[in-house]
PAROKOL-559519 format. One record per residue (C-alpha): residue in one letter; x, y, z. Coordinates in steps of 0.25 Angstrom, whole numbers, plus 5000, padded with zeros to 4 digits. Each point is the difference from the previous one (the first is absolute). Last residue first. Example, Ala and Ser with C-alpha at 12.3 -4.5 7.8 and 13.67 -1.06 7.14 Angstrom:
# PAROKOL-559519
s505549965029 a499449865002 
This chain:
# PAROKOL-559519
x497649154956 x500250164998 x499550045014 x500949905007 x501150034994 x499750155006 x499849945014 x501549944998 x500650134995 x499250075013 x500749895009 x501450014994 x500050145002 x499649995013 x501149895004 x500950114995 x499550105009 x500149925013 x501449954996 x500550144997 x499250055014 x500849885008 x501650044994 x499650145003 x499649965015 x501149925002 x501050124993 x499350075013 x500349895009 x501349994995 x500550165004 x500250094987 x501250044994 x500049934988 x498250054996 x500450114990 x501249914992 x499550054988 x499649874995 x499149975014 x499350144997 x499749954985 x499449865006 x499350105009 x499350074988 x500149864992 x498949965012 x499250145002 x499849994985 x499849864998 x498649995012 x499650164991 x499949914987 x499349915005 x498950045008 x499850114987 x499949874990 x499149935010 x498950074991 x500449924988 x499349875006 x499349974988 x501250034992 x501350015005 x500550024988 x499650184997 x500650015013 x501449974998 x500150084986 x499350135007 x501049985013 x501249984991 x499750164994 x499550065014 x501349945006 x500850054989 x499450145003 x500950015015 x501449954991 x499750104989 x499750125009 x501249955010 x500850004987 x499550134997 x500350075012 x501249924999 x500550064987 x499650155005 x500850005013 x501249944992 x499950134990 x499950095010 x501249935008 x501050145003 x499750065012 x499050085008 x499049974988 x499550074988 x499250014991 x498749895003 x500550085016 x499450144995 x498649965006 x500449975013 x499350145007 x499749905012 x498450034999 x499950044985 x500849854998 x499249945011 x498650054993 x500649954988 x500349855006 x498449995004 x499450044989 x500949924990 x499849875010 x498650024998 x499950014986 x501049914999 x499249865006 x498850064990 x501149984988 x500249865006 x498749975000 x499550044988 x501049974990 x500449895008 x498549954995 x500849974986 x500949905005 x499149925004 x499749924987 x501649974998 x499649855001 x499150024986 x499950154995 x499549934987 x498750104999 x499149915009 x501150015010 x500050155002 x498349995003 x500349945009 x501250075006 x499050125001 x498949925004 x501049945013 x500350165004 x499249995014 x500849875003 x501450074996 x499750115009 x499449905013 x501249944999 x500850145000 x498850055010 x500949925010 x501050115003 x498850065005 x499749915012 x501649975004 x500450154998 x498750045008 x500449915012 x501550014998 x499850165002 x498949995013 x501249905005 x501050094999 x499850135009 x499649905011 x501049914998 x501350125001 x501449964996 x500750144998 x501349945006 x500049914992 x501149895003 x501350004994 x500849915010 x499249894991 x499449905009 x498850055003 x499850034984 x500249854999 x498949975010 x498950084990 x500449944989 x499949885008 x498650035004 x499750064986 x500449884993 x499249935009 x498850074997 x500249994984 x500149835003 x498750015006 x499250084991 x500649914991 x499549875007 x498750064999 x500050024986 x500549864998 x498749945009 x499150094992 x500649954986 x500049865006 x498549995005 x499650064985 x500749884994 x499349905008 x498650064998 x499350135003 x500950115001 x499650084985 x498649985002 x500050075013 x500950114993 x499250014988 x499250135004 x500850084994 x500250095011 x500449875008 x500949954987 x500850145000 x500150015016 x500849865002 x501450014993 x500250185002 x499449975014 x500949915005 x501450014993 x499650165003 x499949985014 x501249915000 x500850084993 x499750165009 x500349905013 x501149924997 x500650104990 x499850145012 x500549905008 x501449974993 x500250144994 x500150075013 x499050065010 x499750144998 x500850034986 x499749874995 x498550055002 x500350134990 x500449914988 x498749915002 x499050115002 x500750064983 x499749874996 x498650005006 x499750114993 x500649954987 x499049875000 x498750105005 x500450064985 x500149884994 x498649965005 x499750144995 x500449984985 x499649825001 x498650085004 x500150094988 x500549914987 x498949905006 x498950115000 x500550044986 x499649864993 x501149964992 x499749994984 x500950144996 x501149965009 x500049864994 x500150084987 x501150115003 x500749865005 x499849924986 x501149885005 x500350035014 x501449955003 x501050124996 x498950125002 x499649955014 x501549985004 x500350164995 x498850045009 x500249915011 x501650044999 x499750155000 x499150035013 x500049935010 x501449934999 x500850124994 x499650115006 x499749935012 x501549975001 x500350184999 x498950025008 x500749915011 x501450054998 x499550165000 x499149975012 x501149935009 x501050114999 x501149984989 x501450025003 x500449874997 x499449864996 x500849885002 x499049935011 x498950054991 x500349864991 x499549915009 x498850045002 x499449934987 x500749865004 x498849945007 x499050054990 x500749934988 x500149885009 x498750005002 x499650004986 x500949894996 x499349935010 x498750024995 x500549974986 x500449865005 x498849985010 x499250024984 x500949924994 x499749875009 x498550044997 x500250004986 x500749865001 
């Protein structure tokens, strides 16, 4: 049953991630650096903080007891995290939102499940037997599944009348490249933080354990989001836009930069409460949860009607990548049983 909850938070976590760029569809009058510090703000910055202080009994005294060098690798780890954010926006620009997430996804799906346990020294211990075949076997079905959603991503943007004219591979790859490998320090974040979440559980922190290493993580994500974003503002002279805007909706702008914050954190949030039940297996957690996010991401575009005018073959091609990635889910859950019997 704790497993079966675990998929459960996973997926709610997905789905939180799904729907966080949603909202920026209604912003006005603000350039892309004002709405995106504005949702760091609040993701990175005050709800881990504000979480961590409503789910972590004692928290000065966690705090106190953690061992500094976790406090600091999960910091820059985080901080490789926001780089690779920041990689990932720019890529879109080059080559589209549906490659640079097949490519930037599926490395990270990769490298953020398999390089924790292989620095660890656990991972070949972690394969071996039947359960470990299936988490390896659903990992790569996801990586799979990620890459044909990138190939009909890829065939819907041919079939739109819409089509970037600015599309260059070359300039886009390098960017997927180091989005994919550093968006993956997130996994590798929450690992270094493990004696932090410890030490959280002894005091009563119980299933909301990891909440406290966000503090760390997330707050070294918006550091480097912060840098980045005030180097634009300077740059573009934008500053004066958290006032004002070309037309009236300041106060809109400012309630979807925080539900996108809200909605981009709760992933954060569910992921801890998945991850913490997937026991001996709990490095498959990452696989997981980035297989459901590019799955309820295109369940979200199907919703909004983003795939009606599309030619068959390439709604074949969606309808094959969902299959693909679903089947992987039910693979790495199936692993994970596996590993608790």
């Amino acid at each position: 049953m704790q497993l079966l909850w675990g998929i459960f938070f996973h997926g709610l976590g997905a789905s939180s991630a799904a729907l966080c760029y949603t909202p920026e569809k209604k912003v006005k009058g603000w350039s892309w650096q004002t709405y995106w510090l504005a949702q760091a703000s609040v993701c990175w910055l005050l709800l881990p903080i504000l979480i961590a202080v409503l789910t972590i009994p004692s928290l000065t005294q966690v705090l106190a007891e953690a061992p500094a060098s976790a406090m600091w690798n999960a910091f820059f780890l985080g901080m490789a995290y926001g780089v690779g954010g920041t990689a990932f926006g720019m890529a879109i620009k080059y080559i589209g939102f549906s490659l640079t997430y097949a490519i930037s996804v599926g490395i990270s799906c990769v490298l953020g499940t398999l390089v924790p346990p292989l620095m660890n020294g656990t991972l070949g211990t972690a394969l071996s037997g039947t359960g470990g075949r299936w988490i390896l076997s659903g990992v790569i079905l996801g990586a799979a599944g990620i890459a044909l959603c990138g190939l009909a991503g890829r065939l819907k943007e041919k079939d739109s009348v819409q089509a970037q004219s600015t599309f260059s591979f070359k300039k886009g790859l390098p960017l997927c490249l180091l989005a994919g490998v550093l968006s993956a320090f997130y996994g590798f974040a929450i690992n270094a933080g493990k004696p932090i979440s410890d030490i959280a559980a002894q005091h009563g922190a119980g299933n909301f354990q990891v909440n406290v290493v966000y503090i760390f993580s997330n707050s070294g994500a918006f550091l480097t989001t912060l840098i980045y974003t005030l180097w634009l503002h300077i740059k573009n002279k934008t500053f004066s836009e958290y006032r004002s805007v070309a037309q009236p909706g300041l106060s809109t702008n400012y309630l979807m930069a925080l539900l996108t914050g809200i909605l981009w954190y709760g992933q954060f949030f569910f992921y801890g409460l998945g991850h913490v039940r997937l026991g001996k297996y709990e490095f498959s957690s990452w696989a997981i949860h980035m297989i459901m996010l590019v799955f309820f991401s295109s369940l979200v575009g199907l919703i909004l009607k983003e795939w009606k005018l599309t030619k068959p073959v390439t709604r074949r091609a969606l309808a094959a990548a969902l299959f693909v990635l679903l089947l992987a889910v039910i693979v790495l859950t199936y692993g994970n049983y596996l590993g608790g019997t």
